[in-house]
C-alpha positions as CSV (number, residue, x, y, z in Angstrom):
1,X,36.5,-124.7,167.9
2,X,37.9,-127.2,165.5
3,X,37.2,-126.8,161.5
4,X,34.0,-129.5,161.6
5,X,32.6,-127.4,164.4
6,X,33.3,-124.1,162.4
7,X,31.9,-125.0,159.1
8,X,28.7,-125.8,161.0
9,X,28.2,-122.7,162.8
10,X,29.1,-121.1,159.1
11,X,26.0,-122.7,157.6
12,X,23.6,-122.0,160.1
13,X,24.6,-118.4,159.0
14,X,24.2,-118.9,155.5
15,X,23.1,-115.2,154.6
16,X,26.1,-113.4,156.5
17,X,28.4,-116.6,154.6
18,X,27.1,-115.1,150.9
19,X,27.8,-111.4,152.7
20,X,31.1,-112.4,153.1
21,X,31.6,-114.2,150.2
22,X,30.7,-111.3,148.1
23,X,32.3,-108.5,149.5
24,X,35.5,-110.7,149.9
25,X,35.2,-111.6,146.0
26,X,34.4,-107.3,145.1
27,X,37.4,-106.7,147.0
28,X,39.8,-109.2,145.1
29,X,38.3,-108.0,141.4
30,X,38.6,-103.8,142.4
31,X,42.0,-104.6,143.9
32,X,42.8,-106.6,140.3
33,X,41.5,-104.1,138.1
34,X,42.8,-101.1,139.6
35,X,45.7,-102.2,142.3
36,X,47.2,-99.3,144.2
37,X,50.6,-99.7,143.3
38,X,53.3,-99.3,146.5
39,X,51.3,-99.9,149.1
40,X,50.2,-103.2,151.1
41,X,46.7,-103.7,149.3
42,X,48.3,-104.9,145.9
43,X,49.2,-107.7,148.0
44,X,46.0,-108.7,149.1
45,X,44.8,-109.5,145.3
46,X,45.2,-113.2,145.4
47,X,44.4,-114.1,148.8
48,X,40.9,-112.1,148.3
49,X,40.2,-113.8,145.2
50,X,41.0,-117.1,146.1
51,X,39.2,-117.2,149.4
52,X,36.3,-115.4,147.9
53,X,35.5,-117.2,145.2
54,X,35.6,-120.3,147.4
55,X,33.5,-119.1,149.9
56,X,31.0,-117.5,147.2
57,X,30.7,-121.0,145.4
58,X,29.9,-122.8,149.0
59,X,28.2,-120.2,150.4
60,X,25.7,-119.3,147.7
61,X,25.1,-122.4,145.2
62,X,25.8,-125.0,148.4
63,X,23.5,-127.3,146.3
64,X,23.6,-129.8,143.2
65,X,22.9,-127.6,140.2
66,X,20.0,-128.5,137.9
67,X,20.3,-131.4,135.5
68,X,21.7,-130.0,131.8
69,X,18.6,-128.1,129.9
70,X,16.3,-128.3,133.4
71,X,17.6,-124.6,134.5
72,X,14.8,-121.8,133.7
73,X,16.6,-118.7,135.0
74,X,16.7,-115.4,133.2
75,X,20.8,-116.1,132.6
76,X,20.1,-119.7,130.8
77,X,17.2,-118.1,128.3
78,X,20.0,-115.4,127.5
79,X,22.9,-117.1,126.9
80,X,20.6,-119.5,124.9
81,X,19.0,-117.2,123.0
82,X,22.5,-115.1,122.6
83,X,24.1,-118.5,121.0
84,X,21.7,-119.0,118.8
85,X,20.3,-121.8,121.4
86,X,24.2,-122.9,122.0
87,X,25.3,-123.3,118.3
88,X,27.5,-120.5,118.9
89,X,28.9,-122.0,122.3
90,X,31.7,-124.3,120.5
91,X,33.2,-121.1,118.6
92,X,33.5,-119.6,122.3
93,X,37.3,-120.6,122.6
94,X,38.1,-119.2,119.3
95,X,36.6,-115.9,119.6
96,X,38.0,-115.8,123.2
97,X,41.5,-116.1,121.4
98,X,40.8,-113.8,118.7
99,X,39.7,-110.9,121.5
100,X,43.0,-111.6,123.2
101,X,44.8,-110.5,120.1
102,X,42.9,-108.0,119.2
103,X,43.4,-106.4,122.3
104,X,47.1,-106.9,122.2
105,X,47.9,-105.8,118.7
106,X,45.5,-102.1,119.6
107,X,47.5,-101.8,122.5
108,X,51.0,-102.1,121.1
109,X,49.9,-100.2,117.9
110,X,47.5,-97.3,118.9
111,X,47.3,-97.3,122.7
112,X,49.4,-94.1,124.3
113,X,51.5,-97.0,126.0
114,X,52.1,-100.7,125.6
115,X,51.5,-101.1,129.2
116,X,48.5,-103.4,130.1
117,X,45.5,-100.9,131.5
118,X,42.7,-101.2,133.6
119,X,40.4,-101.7,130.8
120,X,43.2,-104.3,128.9
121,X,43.0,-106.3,131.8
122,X,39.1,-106.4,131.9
123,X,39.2,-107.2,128.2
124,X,41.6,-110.5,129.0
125,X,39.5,-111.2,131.6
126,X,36.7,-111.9,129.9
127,X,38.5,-113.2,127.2
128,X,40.2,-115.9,128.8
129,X,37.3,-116.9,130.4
130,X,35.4,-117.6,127.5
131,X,38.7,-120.0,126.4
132,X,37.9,-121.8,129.2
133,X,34.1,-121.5,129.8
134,X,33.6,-125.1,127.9
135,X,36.1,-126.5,130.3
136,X,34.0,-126.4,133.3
137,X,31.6,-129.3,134.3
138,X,28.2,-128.6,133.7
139,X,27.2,-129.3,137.9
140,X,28.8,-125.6,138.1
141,X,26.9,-124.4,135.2
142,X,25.3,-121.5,137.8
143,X,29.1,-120.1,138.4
144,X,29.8,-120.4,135.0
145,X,27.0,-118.2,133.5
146,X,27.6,-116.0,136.5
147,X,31.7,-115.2,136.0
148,X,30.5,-115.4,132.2
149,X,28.0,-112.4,132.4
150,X,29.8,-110.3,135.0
151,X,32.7,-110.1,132.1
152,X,30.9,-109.5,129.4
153,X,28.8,-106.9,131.2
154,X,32.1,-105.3,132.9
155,X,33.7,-105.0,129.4
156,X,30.1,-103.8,128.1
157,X,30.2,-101.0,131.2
158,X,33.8,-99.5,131.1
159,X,35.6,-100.8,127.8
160,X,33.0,-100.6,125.0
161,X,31.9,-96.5,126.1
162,X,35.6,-95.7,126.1
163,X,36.7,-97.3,122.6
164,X,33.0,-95.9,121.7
165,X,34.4,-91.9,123.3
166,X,38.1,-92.4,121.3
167,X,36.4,-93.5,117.8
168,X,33.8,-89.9,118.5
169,X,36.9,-88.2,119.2
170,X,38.7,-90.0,116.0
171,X,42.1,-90.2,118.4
172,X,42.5,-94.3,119.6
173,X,45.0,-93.5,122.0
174,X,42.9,-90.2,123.2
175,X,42.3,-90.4,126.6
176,X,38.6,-89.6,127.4
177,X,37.4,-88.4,131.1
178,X,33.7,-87.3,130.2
179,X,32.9,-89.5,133.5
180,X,34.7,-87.2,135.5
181,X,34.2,-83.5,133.6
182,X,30.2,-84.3,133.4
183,X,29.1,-86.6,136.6
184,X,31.9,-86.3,139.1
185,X,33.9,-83.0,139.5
186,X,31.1,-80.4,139.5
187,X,29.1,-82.6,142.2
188,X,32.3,-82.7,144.4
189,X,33.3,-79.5,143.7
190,X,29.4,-78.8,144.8
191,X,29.4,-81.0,148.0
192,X,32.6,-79.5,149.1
193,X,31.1,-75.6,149.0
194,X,28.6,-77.0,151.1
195,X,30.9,-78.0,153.5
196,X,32.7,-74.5,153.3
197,X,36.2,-75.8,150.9
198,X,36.0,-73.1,148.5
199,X,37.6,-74.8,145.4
200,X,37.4,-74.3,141.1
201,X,36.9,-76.6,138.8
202,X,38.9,-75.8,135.5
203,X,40.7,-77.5,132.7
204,X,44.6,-78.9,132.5
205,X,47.1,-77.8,130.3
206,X,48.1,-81.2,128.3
207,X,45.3,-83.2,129.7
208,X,41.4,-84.3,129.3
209,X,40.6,-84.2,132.3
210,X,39.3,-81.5,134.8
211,X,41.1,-80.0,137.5
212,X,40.5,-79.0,141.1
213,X,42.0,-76.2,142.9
214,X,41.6,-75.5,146.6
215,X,43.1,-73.9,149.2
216,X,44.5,-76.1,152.3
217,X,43.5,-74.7,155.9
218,X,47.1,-74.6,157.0
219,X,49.0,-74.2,153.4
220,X,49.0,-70.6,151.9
221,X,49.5,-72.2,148.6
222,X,47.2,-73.9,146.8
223,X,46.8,-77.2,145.6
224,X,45.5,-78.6,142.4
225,X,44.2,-82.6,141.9
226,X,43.1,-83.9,138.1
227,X,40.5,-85.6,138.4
228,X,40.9,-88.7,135.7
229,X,38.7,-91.4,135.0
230,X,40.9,-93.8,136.7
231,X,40.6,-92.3,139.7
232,X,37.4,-91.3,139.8
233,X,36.0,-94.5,141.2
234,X,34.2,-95.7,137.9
235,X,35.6,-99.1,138.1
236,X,33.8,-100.0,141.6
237,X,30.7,-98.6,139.7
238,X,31.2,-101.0,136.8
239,X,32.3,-104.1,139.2
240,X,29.1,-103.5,141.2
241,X,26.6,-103.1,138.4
242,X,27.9,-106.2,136.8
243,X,28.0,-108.3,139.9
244,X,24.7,-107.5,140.7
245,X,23.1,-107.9,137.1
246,X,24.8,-111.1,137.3
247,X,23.3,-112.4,140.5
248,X,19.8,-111.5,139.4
249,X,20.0,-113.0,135.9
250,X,21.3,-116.4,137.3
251,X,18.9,-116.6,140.9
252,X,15.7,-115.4,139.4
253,X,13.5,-116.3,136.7
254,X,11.7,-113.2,136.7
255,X,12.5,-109.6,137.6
256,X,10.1,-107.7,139.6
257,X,9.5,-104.1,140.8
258,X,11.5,-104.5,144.1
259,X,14.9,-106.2,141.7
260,X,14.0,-103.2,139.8
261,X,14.3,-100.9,142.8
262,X,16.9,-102.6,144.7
263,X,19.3,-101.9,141.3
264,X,18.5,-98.5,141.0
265,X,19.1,-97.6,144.5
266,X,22.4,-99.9,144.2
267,X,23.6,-97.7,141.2
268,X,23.0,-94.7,142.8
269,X,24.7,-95.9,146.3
270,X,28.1,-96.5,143.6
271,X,27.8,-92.9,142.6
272,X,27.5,-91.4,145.5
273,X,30.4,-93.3,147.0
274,X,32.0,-92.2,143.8
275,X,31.8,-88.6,144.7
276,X,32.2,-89.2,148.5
277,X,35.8,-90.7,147.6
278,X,36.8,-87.8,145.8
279,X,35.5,-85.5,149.1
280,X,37.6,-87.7,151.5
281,X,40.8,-87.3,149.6
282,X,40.1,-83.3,149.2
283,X,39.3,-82.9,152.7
284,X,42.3,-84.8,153.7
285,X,44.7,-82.2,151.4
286,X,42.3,-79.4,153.1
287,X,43.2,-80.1,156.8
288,X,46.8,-81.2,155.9
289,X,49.4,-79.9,158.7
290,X,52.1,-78.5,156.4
291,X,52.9,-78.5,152.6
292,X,55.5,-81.6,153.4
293,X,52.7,-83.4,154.2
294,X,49.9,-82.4,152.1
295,X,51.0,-84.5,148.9
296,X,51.7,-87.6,150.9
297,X,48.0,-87.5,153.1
298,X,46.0,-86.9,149.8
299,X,47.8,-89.9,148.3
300,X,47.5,-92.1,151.2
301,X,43.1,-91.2,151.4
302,X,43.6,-91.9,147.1
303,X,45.1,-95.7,147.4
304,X,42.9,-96.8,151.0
305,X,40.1,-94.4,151.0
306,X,38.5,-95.2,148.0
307,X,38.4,-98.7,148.3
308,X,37.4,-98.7,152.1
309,X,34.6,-96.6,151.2
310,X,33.7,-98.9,148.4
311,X,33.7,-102.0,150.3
312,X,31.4,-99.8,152.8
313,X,28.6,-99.5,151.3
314,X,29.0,-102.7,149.0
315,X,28.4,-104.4,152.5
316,X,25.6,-102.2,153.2
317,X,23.5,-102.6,149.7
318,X,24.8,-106.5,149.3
319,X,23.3,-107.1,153.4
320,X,20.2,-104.9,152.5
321,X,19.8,-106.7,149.7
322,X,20.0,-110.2,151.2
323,X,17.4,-109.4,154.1
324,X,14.7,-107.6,151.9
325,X,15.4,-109.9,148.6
326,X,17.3,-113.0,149.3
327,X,17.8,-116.0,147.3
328,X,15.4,-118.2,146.6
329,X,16.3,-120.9,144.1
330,X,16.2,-124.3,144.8
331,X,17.8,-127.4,142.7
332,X,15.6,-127.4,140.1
333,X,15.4,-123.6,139.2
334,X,11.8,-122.7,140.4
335,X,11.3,-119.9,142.7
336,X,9.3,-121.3,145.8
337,X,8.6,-119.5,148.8
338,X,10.6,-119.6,151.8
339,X,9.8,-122.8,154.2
340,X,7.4,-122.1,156.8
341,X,9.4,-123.5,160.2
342,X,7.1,-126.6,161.9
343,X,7.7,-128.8,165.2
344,X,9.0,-132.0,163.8
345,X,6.1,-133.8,165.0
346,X,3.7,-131.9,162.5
347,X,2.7,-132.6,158.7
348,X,4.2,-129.8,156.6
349,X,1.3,-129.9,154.7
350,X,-1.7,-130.3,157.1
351,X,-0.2,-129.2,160.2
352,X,-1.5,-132.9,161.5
353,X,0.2,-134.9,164.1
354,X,2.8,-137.6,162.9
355,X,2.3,-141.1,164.1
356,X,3.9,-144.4,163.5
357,X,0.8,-145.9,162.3
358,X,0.3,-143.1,159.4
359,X,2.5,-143.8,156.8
360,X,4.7,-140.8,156.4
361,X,7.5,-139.2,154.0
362,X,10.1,-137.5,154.9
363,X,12.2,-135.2,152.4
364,X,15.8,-134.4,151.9
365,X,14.9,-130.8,152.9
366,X,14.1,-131.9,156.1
367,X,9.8,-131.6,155.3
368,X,8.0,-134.7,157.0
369,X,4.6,-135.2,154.9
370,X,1.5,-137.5,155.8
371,X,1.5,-139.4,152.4
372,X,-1.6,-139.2,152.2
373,X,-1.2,-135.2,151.9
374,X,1.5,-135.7,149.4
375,X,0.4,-133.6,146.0
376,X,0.2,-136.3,143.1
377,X,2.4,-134.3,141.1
378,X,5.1,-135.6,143.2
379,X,7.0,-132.7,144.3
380,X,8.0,-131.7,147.9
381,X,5.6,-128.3,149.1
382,X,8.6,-126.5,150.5
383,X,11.8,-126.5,148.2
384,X,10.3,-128.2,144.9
385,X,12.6,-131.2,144.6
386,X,10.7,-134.6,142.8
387,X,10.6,-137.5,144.4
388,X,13.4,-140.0,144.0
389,X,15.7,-137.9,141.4
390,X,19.4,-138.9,142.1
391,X,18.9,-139.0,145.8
392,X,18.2,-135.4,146.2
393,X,14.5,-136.6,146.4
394,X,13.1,-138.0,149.3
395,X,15.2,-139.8,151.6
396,X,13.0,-142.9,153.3
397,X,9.5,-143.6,153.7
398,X,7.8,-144.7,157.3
């Protein structure tokens, strides 16, 4: 199959494409954020990225975007009411700069190390994006406000609570692991009793964040893990609940009970993974074969693990949520239902026979219309376009 012949087959498969797309894209930013150092996955950062973001931009906004001002998703009222309805857009560069050296001169002065963090990089991130957010041609205005709100709302997730926590605890370079000592080690520490590990949770000497102690099947000894906020899966959390805040601001113009729904089962998908991670890697140490080994196996679950199970069930929300809530914008940011399939040689509208001696119209969708059934407001029926704008109208009359 040569590359024509593939990219064909890929669009007649345009739901498992945006699957793709976005899991592809999740993996690069997790890997980004939080890259398991010394092992073969911090390699994979670029390649993810690049191909996903591709394949995201082709796979889910394949068409023309709207005209400037003609959008009417939830994202476009936000950002314009947000700027002050865009006066606040040309200063974007300049506070994008002035975040990037803010963040710089806190983490060389009060940060516990100079080092670039998870949460310095997210900060960046969304700084340098808003450098460059004027610098992006308005036909990709869509991907714009998308990448524009899944910073800001990653930064809003993970950074702002934990310079919010170090302020409460009036120590900047304080490292805070409420996460972990309020939502995440009792429930594992639960889950495992269940599964009959008998383990403690308890406090470290010199650090914030809680401990676990277990005995391994095969190890007299036992082991202790800290559980810390960087390990504790919150960044997958935060990645997912921005990505798919994102996605609805900038596909829909409304949000309904079932958006509603679908994010709350979402979120509480993350955090269960969340937890389940931290099982895997204690059941790993638990059924370790000797003490040599029991370090290297719990490390091994901590760097692959994790991020397999994340891209698990991001598969299994993102597909759920493309089959039960799937994207329905067309080019000029309405919200019409789904095309009803017809035999070519049927009116889209009246279900009539077509004949050469009926004047007929056919769109760029594909509908074929009677003229005489065509609405006066001059709109195509099944995917909204107006007639004769910029050749994404209708294509020929007969």
């Amino acid at each position: 199959m040569g590359l024509k012949e593939a990219v064909v087959a890929a669009a007649r498969h345009r739901q498992a494409m945006i699957l793709a797309a976005l899991v592809t894209t999740f993996a690069g930013v997790a890997l980004f954020i939080d890259r398991p150092h010394g092992t073969v996955l911090e390699w994979l950062v670029a390649p993810f990225l690049a191909f996903g973001a591709a394949l995201f931009t082709w796979a889910v906004w394949p068409r023309p975007a709207a005209l400037p001002g003609k959008r009417n998703d939830l994202a476009s009222r936000l950002i314009l009411r947000a700027t002050f309805d865009g006066r606040l857009i040309p200063f974007f560069p300049s506070i994008g700069v002035g975040v990037m050296l803010g963040d710089l001169v806190y983490n060389l002065l009060f940060s516990a190390t100079p080092a670039l963090q998870a949460e310095d990089i997210m900060v960046l991130l969304g700084a340098s994006f808003l450098v460059g957010y004027r610098l992006i041609p308005e036909r990709f205005d869509r991907e714009r406000d998308f990448v524009l709100l899944f910073c800001l709302l990653l930064n809003a997730i993970l950074v702002v609570p934990l310079l919010l926590a170090r302020v409460y605890y009036d120590d900047l370079a304080k490292s805070v692991n409420v996460y972990s000592w309020v939502a995440l080690a009792p429930e594992t520490s639960a889950v495992l009793s269940a599964v009959g590990v008998s383990n403690t949770i308890h406090s470290v000497p010199g650090d914030s964040a809680p401990g676990l102690t277990f005995t391994p099947m095969h190890v007299g000894a036992q082991v202790t893990i800290v559980i810390t906020t960087a390990c504790s899966g919150i960044y997958s959390f935060g990645i997912f609940a921005s990505a798919f805040v994102a996605f609805i601001l900038t596909e829909y113009t409304d949000v309904s009970r079932r958006v509603w729904l679908m994010l709350g089962l979402g979120l509480l998908a993350a955090y269960i993974a969340n937890i389940l991670r931290m099982v895997v890697i204690v059941l790993v140490g638990y059924y370790t074969d000797s003490a040599e080994t029991d370090l290297q196996n719990m490390l091994v679950a901590h760097s692959y693990a994790g991020w397999l199970i994340f891209l698990l069930w991001i598969s299994l929300f993102w597909g759920s949520l493309l089959k039960f809530l799937p994207p329905e914008r067309n080019i000029d940011g309405q919200l019409p239902p789904l095309p009803k399939r017809r035999p070519k040689d049927e009116c889209s509208i009246c279900s009539g026979a077509l004949s050469p001696a009926i004047a007929s119209t056919r769109c760029a969708c594909g509908a074929i219309f009677h003229r005489r059934c065509f609405p006066p407001a001059g709109r195509c029926p099944n995917c909204g376009r107006t007639a004769g704008t910029n050749g994404m109208g209708f294509v020929h009359d007969a």
